[in-house]
C-alpha positions in Angstrom: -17.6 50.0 29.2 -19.2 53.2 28.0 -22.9 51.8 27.1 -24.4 53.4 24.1 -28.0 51.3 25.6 -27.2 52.9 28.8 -30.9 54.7 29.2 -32.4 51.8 28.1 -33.8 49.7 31.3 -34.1 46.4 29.2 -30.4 46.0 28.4 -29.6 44.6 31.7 -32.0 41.9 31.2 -31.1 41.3 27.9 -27.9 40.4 29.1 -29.0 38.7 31.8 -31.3 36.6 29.1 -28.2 35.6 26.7 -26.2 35.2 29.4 -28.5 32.1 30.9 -29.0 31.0 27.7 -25.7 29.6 27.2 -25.4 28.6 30.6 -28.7 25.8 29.7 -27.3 25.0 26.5 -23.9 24.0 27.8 -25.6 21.9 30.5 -27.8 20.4 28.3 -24.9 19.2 26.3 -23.1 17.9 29.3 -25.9 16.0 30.6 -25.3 14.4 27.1 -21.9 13.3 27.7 -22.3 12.6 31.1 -24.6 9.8 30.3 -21.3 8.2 28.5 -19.9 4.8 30.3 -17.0 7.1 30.5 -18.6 10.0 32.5 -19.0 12.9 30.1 -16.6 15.6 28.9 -17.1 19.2 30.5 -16.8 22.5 29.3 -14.0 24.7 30.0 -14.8 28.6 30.9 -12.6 31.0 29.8 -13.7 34.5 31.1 -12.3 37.5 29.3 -12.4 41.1 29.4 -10.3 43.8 26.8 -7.6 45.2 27.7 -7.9 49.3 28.8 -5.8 50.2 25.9 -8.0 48.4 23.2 -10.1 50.0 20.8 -13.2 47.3 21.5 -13.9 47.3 24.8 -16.2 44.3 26.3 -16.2 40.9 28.0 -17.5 38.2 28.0 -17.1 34.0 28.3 -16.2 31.7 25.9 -17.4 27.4 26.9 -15.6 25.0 25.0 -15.8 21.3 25.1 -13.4 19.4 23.0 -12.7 15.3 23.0 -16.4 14.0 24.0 -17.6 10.9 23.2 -20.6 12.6 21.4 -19.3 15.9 20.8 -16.0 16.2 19.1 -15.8 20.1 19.7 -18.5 22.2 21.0 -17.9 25.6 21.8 -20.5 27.9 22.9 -19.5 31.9 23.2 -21.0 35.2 24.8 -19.6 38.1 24.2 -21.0 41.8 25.5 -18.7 44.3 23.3 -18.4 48.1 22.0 -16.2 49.7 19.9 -15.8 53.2 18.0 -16.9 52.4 14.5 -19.0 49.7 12.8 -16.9 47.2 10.8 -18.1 47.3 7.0 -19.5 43.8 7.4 -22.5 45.4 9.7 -23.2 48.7 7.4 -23.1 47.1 4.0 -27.1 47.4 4.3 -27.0 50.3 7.0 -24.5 52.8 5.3 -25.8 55.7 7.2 -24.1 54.4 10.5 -21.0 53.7 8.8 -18.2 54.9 11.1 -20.5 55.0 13.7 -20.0 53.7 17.5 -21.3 50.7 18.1 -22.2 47.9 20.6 -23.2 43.8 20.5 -24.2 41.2 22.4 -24.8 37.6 21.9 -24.5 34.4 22.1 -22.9 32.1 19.2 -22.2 28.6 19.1 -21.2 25.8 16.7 -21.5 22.0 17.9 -19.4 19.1 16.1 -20.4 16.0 16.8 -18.0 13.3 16.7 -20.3 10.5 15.0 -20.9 11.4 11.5 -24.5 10.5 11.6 -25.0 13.1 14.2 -25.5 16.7 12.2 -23.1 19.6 13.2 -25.4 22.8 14.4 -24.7 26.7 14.7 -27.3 28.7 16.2 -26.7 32.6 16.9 -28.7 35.4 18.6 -27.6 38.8 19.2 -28.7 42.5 19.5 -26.5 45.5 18.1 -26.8 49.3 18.7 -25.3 51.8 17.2 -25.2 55.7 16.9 -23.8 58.5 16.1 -22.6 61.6 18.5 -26.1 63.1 19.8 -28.2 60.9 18.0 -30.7 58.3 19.4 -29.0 55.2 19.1 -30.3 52.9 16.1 -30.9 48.8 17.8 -31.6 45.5 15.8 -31.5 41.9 16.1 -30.4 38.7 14.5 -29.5 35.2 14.2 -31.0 32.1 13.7 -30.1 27.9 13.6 -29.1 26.2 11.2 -28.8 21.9 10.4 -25.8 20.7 8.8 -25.8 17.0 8.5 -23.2 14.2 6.8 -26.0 11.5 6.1 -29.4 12.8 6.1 -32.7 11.4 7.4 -35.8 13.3 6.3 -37.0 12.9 9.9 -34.2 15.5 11.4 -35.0 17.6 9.1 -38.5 18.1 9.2 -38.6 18.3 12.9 -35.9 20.8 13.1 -37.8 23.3 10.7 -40.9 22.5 12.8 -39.2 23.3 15.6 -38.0 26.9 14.2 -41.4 27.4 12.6 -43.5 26.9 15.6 -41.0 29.0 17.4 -41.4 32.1 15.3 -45.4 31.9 15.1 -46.6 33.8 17.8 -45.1 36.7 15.7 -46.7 36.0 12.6 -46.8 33.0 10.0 -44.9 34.7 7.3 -41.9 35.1 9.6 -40.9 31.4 8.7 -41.1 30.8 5.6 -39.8 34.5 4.9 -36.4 33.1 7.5 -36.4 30.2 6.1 -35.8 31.6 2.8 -33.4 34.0 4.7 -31.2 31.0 5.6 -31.0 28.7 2.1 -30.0 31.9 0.3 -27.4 32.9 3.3 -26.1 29.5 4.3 -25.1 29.1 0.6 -21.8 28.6 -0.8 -21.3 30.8 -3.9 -17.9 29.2 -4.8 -19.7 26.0 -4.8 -23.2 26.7 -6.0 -23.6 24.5 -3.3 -26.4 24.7 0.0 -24.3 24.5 3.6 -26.9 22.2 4.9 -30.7 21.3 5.3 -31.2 25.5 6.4 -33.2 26.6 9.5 -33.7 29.8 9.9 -31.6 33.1 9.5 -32.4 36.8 10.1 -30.3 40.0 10.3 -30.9 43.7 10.7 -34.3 43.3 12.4 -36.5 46.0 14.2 -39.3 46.0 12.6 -41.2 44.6 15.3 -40.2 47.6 17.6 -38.2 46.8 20.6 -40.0 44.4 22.6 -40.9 42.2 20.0 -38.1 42.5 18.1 -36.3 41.1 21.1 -39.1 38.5 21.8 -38.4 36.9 18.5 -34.6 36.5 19.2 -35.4 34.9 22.5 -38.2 32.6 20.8 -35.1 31.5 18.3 -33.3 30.8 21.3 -35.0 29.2 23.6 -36.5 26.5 20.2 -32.4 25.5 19.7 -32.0 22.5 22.5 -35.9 21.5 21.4 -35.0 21.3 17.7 -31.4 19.9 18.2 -31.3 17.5 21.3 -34.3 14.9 20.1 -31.6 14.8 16.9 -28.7 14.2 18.4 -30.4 11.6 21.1 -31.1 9.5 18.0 -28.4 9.4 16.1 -25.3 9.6 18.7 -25.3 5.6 18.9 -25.7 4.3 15.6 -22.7 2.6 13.8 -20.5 3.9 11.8 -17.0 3.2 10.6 -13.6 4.4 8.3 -16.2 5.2 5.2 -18.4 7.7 7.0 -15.6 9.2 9.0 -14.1 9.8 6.1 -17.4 11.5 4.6 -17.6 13.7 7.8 -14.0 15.0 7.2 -14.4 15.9 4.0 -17.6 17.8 4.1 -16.3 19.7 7.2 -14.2 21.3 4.8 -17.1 22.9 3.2 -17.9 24.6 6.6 -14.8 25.7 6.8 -15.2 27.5 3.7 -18.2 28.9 4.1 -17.3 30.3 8.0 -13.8 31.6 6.7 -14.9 33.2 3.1 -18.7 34.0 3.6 -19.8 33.9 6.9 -20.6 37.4 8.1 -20.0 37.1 12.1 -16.6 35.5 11.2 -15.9 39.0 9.5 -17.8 41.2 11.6 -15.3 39.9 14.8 -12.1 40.0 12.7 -12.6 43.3 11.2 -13.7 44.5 14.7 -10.6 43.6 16.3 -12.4 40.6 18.8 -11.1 37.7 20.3 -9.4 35.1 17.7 -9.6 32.2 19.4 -13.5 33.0 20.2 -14.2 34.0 16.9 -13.4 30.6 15.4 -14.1 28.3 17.9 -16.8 27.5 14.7 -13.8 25.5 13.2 -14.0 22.0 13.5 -10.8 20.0 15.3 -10.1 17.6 12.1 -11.0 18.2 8.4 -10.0 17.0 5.2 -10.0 18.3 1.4 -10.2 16.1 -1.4 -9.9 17.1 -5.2 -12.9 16.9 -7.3 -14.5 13.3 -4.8 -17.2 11.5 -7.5 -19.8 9.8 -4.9 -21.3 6.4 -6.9 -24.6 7.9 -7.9 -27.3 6.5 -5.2 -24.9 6.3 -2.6 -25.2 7.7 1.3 -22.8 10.1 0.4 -24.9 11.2 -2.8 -27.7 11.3 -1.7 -27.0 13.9 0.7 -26.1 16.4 -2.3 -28.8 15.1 -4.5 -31.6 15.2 -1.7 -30.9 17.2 1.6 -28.8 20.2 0.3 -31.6 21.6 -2.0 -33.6 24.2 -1.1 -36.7 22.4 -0.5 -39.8 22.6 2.1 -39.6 20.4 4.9 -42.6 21.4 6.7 
């Protein structure tokens, strides 16, 4: 794969970074279902590289756990790829490199849990370059985490926005809350006028750090998601729950659904881009349901997670 990063000496270890970042995230997860009476499920690797003849050129390896006892589906992707022009979903704020050659890397990953007290996740990080002929090529960073719970306990929230804030302050205290903000304005469904979740933290298009530090704040987001998601799900994976909640879970999965499929902008970026299908939406949970208009009794679990948790509000 022609490298557009080629004279840069970092990209190796960049690479190297995201790759061993989803390597300790999916074993942390498996540790989790291997302390299960019934052993633990495992993920499965699939390895994949693009065929000569393709336009987007690239590999990468895709971990997928499905039919835990904690985690209903979890799938965890990297992906290393390049291509001959940006996909308008990257240039709609960069429309001097529309057309341009590109290249990503990253690492994505969306966790459902199977008890519906247990919130689903999605944290991203990636790096993209791109450039056109006999130019210097143009790099920046994003991602971010994000909390989606079913029934919400002020406790997970705060300590996952602590976790993401303490995790971005070595770069400057208005980097949180200026994320934060990032994420409930992103993680938003417009259809809906309705927040995704409890937020996190979200950024995009970021360089202004330079390089290094621009780089050091993506790993930082990294390296805070097992801290700000494990002590979560260690807490709730075992309380009880029945037909009602399930039922709950189901039906606000459907929401995610909508958001990943109509809004989300890495769900277009690898579709218009020609990537991997089955990669791309390993974000969609295995079972959902859609009901029309549901009323919640006023006071209820299941209302108070619309009239409390998905606000915008600070946690920290």
């Amino acid at each position: 794969m022609a490298s557009l990063l080629a004279a840069n000496p970092a990209v190796a270890q960049v690479r190297a970074y995201f790759e061993g970042l989803q390597q300790r995230i999916t074993q942390a997860v498996e540790a989790i279902e291997g302390a299960t009476e019934q052993g633990g499920a495992r993920f499965r690797a699939d390895a994949w590289q693009r065929p000569a003849e393709s336009p987007l050129q690239g590999d990468g390896v895709t971990r997928i756990l499905e039919g835990g006892r904690v985690f209903e589906r979890a799938g965890c992707g990297f992906s290393h790829v390049s291509g001959p022009q940006l996909p308008p979903s990257a240039t709609q704020h960069r429309p001097e490199l529309a057309g341009a050659p590109f290249e990503a890397m990253g690492v994505s990953l969306v966790f459902h849990p199977r008890s519906p007290m247990v919130p689903t996740v999605h944290m991203n990080v990636r790096m993209i370059a791109a450039g056109q002929a006999g130019s210097e090529p143009v790099c920046w960073f994003g991602g971010g985490m994000d909390l989606t719970p079913y029934y919400g306990f002020d406790e997970d929230a705060v300590h996952f926005h602590r976790t993401c804030r303490d995790a971005l302050a070595p770069f400057g205290e208005q980097l949180y809350p200026r994320f934060k903000q990032w994420c409930d304005e992103y993680f938003y469904l417009k259809h809906r006028d309705e927040q995704r979740g409890v937020g996190g933290v979200f950024f995009d298009d970021f360089s202004e750090l330079g390089f290094e530090r621009s780089l050091g704040v993506t790993q930082s987001v990294g390296d805070a998601f097992l801290p700000a998601y494990e002590p979560i799900v260690q807490r709730r994976m075992d309380m009880p729950w029945g037909e009602r909640e399930r039922d709950f879970q189901l039906y606000r999965r459907g929401r995610y659904v909508e958001f990943n499929l109509v809004w989300d902008r890495g769900t277009h970026f690898g579709l218009q881009s020609g990537g991997r299908t089955e990669s791309i939406l390993l974000s969609m949970p295995p079972q959902v349901a859609w009901s029309y208009r549901r009323e919640d009794p006023p006071g209820s679990p299941e209302a108070q997670l619309t009239e409390r948790f998905l606000q915008r509000r600070d946690w920290v």
